[in-house]
N, C-alpha and C positions, 0 to 999 in steps of 0.2 A: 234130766227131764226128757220124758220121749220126744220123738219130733212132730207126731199130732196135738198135740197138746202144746207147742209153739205154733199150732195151725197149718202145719205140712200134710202129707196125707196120711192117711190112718192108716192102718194095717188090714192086710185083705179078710182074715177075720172080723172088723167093724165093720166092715161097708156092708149095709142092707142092700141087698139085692132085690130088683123088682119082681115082679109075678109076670112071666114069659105072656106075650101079645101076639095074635097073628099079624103078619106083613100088611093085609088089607086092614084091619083097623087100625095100624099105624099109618097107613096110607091116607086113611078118610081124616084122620087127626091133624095129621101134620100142616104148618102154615106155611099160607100161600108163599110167603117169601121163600121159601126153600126148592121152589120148582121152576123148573127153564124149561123156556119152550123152546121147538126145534122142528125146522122143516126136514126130513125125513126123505120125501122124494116128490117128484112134479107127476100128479096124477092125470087124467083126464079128465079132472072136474077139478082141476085145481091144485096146489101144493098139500102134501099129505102132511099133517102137522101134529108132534104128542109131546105134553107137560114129562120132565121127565126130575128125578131126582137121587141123589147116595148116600149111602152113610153105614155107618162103620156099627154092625150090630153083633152081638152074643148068641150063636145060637140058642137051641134048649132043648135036651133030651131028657125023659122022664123026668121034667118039671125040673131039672136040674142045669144050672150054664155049661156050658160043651166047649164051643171055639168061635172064634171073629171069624166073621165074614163079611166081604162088600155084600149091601144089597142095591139092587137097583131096580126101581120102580119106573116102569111106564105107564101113563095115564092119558086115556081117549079127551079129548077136548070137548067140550057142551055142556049140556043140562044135568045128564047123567052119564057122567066117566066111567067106566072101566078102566080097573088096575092090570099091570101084567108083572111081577115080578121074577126077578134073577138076581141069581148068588152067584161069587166069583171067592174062589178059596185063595185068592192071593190078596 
């Protein structure tokens, strides 16, 4: 009996792949549990402060999966945040 079918993992042919998202609307999506805050540096008006968060995502080249990468999201603190993201190839 294969070993998905004992409920191990399935074979990389079954696994559905999602439909590739931009970083920002993964950003606006994602929950609040997932984000640290972080003082950053002591400004003149105070400590400079941004939400920040990681995670281990798939590229995607013409609509196709490509390779892992860290992404990392920094996000402005208030009413209306600003996203800033980066990738790291390791």
């Amino acid at each position: 009996m294969p070993l998905f079918q004992l409920g191990g993992i399935p074979p990389k042919d079954k696994v559905q792949e999602k439909a590739p998202i931009k970083a920002e609307t993964f950003a606006k999506h994602l929950n609040k549990f997932f984000w640290y805050k972080r003082k950053v540096a002591e400004g003149t008006k105070g400590p400079v402060e941004y939400e920040f968060t990681k995670r281990r995502v798939t590229l995607s080249k013409n609509s196709r999966p490509d390779r892992e990468v860290w992404l990392m999201i920094r996000r402005t603190l208030g009413s209306k945040p600003t996203w800033t993201c980066y990738l790291s190839l390791e």
